[in-house]
N, C-alpha and C positions, 0 to 999 in steps of 0.2 A: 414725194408726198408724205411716206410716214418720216421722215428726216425732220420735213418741217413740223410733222404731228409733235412730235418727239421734244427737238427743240423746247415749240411754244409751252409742253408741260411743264419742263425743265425752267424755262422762263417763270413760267405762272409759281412754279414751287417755289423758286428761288425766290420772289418776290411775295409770298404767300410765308416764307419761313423768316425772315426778313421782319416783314411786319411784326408777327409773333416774337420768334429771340428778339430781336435789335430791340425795343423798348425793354424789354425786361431784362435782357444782361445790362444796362443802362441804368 
């Protein structure tokens, strides 16, 4: 259970930091 807590932050940030750099180092 906290594995998969863990993970989906990890996911959500990754895809939350993404959004943010990725267009703007572009």
């Amino acid at each position: 259970m906290y594995a998969v807590e863990v993970s989906d932050q990890i996911m959500i940030a990754h895809s939350f930091r993404g959004e943010l750099f990725g267009p703007a180092q572009n």
